[in-house]
C-alpha positions, -999 to +999 in steps of 0.1 A: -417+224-386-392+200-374-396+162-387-382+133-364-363+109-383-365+076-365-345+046-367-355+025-397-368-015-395-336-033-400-347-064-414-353-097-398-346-103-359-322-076-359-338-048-332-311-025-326-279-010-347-253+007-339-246+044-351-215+047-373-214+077-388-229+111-391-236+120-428-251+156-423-240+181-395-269+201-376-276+237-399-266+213-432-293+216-462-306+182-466-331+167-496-356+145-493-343+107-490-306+119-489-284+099-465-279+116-430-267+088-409-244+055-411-262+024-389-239-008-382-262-037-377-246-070-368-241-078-412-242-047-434-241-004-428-275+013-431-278+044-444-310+064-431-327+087-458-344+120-444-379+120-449-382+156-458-360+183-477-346+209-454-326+218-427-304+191-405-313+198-368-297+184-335-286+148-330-304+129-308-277+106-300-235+101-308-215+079-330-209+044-312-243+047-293-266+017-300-299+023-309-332+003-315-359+002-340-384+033-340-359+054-316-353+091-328-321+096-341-324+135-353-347+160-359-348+178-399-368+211-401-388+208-430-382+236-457-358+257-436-329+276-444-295+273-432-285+292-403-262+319-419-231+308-393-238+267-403-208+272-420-189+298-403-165+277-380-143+260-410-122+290-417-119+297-377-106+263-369-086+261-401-067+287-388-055+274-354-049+246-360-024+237-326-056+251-310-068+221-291-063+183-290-094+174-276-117+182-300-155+186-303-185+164-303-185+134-309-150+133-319-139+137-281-132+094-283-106+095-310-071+097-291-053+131-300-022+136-279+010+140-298-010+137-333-019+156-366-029+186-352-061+201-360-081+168-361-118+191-360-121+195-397-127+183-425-129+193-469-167+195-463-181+225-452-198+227-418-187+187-411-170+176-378-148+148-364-178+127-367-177+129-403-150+108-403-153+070-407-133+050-376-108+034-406-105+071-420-096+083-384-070+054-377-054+061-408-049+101-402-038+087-370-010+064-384-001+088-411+001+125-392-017+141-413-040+172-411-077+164-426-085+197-434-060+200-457-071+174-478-099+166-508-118+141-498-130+118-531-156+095-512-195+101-516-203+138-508-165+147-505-158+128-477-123+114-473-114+076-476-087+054-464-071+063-498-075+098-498-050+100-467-027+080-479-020+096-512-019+130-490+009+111-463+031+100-496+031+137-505+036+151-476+078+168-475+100+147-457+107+178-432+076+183-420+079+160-383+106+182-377+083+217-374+072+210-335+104+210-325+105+246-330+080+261-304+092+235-272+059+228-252+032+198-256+044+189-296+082+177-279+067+164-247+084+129-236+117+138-255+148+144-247+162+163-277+155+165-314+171+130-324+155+107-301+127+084-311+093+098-316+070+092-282+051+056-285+011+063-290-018+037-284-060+041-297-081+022-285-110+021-311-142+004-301-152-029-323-176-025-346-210-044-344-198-063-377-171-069-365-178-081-329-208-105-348-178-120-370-159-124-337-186-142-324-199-163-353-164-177-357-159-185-323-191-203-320-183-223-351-147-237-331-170-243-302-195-266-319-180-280-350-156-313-351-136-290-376-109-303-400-091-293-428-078-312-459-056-301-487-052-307-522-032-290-553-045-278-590-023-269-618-042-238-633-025-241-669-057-246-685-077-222-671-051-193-670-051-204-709-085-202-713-089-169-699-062-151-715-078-166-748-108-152-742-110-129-719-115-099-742-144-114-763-161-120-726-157-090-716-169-074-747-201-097-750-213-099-709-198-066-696-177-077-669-140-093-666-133-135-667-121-136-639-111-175-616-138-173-592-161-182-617-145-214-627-142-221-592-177-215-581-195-234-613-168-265-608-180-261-568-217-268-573-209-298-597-187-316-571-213-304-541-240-322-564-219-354-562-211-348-529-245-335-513-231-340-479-206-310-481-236-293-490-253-300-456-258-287-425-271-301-389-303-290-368-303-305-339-306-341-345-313-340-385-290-338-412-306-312-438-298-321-479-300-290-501-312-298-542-295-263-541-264-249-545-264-209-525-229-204-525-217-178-498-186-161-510-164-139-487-161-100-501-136-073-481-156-042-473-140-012-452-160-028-420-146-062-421-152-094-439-188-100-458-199-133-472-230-125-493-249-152-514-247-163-550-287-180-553-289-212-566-256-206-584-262-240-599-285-225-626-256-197-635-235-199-662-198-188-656-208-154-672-234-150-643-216-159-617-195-133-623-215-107-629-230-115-594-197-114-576-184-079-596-219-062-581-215-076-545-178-066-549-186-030-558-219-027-536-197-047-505-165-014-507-204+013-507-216+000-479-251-008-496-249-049-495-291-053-484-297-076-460-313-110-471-282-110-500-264-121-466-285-146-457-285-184-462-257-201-480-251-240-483-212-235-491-187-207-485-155-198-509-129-176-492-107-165-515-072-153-496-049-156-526-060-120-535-043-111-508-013-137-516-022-165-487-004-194-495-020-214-473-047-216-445-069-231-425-106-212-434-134-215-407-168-228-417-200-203-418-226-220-395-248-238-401-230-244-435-207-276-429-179-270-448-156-238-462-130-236-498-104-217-494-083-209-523-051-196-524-024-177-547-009-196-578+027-194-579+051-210-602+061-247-588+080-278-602+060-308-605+061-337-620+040-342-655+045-378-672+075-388-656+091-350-663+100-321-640+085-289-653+075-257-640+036-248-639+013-227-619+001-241-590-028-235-562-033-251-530-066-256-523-083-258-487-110-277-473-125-271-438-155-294-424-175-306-400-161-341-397-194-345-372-217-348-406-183-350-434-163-380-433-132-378-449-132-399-480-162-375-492-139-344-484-109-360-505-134-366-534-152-333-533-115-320-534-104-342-563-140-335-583-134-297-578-095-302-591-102-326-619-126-300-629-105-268-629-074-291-648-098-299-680-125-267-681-143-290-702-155-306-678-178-279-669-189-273-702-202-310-705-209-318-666-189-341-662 
């Protein structure tokens, strides 16, 4: 008996999803509540569960389609069996592999020509093109390599953004050379062995995450009188605090000291001397917050995230980072719920990770005003009338000068640094 599994309710105002990825291929044994499907809404990915244990029947619809609440998305026959030739097509495909460049399915979008080969396969048994997530397809793309060949270490043994690259630095230095041998389609567009490979171009269709963030940031330009101010902090004393005890807090709370959590505790005590920066505007009312939910910006493999730290305020440094390791880890899954994104009176972006210098961040509306931190390098400054070397970090403030004047962003700036030079401070609220 075939069971129609439906599209799930996303959460809040949010009616329709888009479909990212197929989990389980038609003729694939499912359990009950195991993932079959990927949704992109306009925040977080949505896996959907299968209501039954079974067998995976026909799609209903393609990766990229949108889709809304309560629309059928696949069938599941309820205590079937595998068809006995589910799994029959790897080893034919495996073994020609110049066979086609079009592929199959739903993999028809992803550009082929001049590429990797047999794109139409992957480590798991009985999955498609479809399998594949749009980052993992760009990166067999860039790299020219054959997924088929390759052990996927992702959930269920599909293969991540890592997995292709570890298989591109292995891969012999010799191997672009091989289509020269049989002339045809693999040298098309050149005119002998040592000219420049031909140019390519994909065109890969945004994501609904990442269209929203598109359109979020550019609404925030539109409407905000948006400014940035800069200041500096020497991060001797916390970089000595940490290393001093770093081991014993890791030992006692069960997660690593990390600077975020410095930075996020000295936050709310400047924002509660500062309640403007912890603002925002409806319409013609300014709306105070006795609250500090601090939004802080997480990579995940879909774009940028920016779930929220509750009433951080309350936290010690121990719990704030506990929070930010679980959103981290739950942000690269994919399994970030939906009101963890929500609200958020203050947003820290930190791009030093990445090793910004400097930058200009973009507020989060309605929020009024963004940190941005940046990396600490080693800087000559002056310290009691002397030069000496110490590590330094610019720090970034974006407002909205509409509701922030700038005297209170200088002092919310020289609060948060006074804090971060003398740790103390935190510990006495001062």
């Amino acid at each position: 008996m075939a069971t129609e599994v439906l599209v799930p309710t996303l959460g809040e105002s949010i009616t329709e999803a888009t479909v990212g990825e197929w989990l389980k291929q038609p003729g694939d044994k499912v359990a009950a509540d195991e993932p079959i499907a990927s949704l992109e809404t306009d925040k977080v990915s949505v896996e959907v569960p299968s209501p039954v244990a079974g067998v995976m029947g026909e799609h209903a619809v393609k990766v990229g389609d949108t889709v809304e609440v309560g629309a059928l998305l696949a069938t599941v026959d309820a205590g079937g069996a595998a068809p006995a030739q589910a799994s029959a097509p790897q080893p034919a495909v495996t073994q020609a592999p110049a066979a086609s460049t079009g592929g199959s399915g739903q993999g028809g979008a992803t550009p082929t020509a001049g590429g990797y080969g047999n794109h139409g396969a992957t480590p798991v048994a009985g999955e498609g093109p479809a399998a594949l997530s749009p980052s993992v397809r760009r990166a067999v793309l860039e790299h020219g390599v054959d997924p088929a060949t390759i052990k996927g270490t992702g959930k269920d043994g599909r293969l991540t953004k890592e997995d292709v690259a570890a298989a591109a630095s292995s891969k012999p230095a010799a191997a672009p050379a091989a289509g020269t041998s049989d002339g045809g389609a693999a040298t098309a567009g050149r005119a002998d062995a040592g000219s420049a490979p031909a140019r390519r171009e994909e065109r890969v269709k945004m994501t609904r995450l990442r269209q929203t963030i598109a359109k979020r940031l550019k609404e925030a330009q539109n409407t905000a009188a948006m400014l940035t101010t800069f200041n500096d902090v020497d991060m001797t004393a916390v970089i000595e605090a940490r290393a001093k005890y770093k081991d014993l807090f890791e030992k006692k709370h069960g997660v690593r000291l990390g600077f975020m959590g410095f930075f996020v505790k000295a936050a709310t005590m400047a924002l509660k001397d500062i309640p403007s920066v912890n603002a925002s505007i409806e319409g013609d009312e300014i709306v105070y917050h006795d609250y500090a939910d601090i939004s802080v910006a997480v990579s995940s493999p879909g774009g940028l995230v920016v779930p929220v730290i509750r009433d951080a305020q309350d936290l010690s440094v121990a719990g704030i980072e506990k929070t930010i390791g679980d959103f981290g880890r739950r942000a690269k899954d994919g399994t970030l719920k939906m009101d963890e994104m929500r609200g958020g009176t203050f947003t820290i972006s930190n791009g030093g990770v990445f090793g910004s210098l400097m930058s200009t961040p973009i507020i989060n509306p309605p929020q009024s005003a963004v940190l941005g931190l940046h990396r600490i390098e080693d800087r000559p400054v002056v310290v009691n009338g002397q030069v000496v070397v110490r590590p330094m970090m610019y720090l970034a403030l974006s407002y909205d000068h509409r509701l922030i004047d700038g005297r209170e962003a200088v002092t919310f700036l020289v609060a948060l640094k006074n804090a971060i030079e003398d740790p103390t401070r935190i510990l006495i609220d001062l």
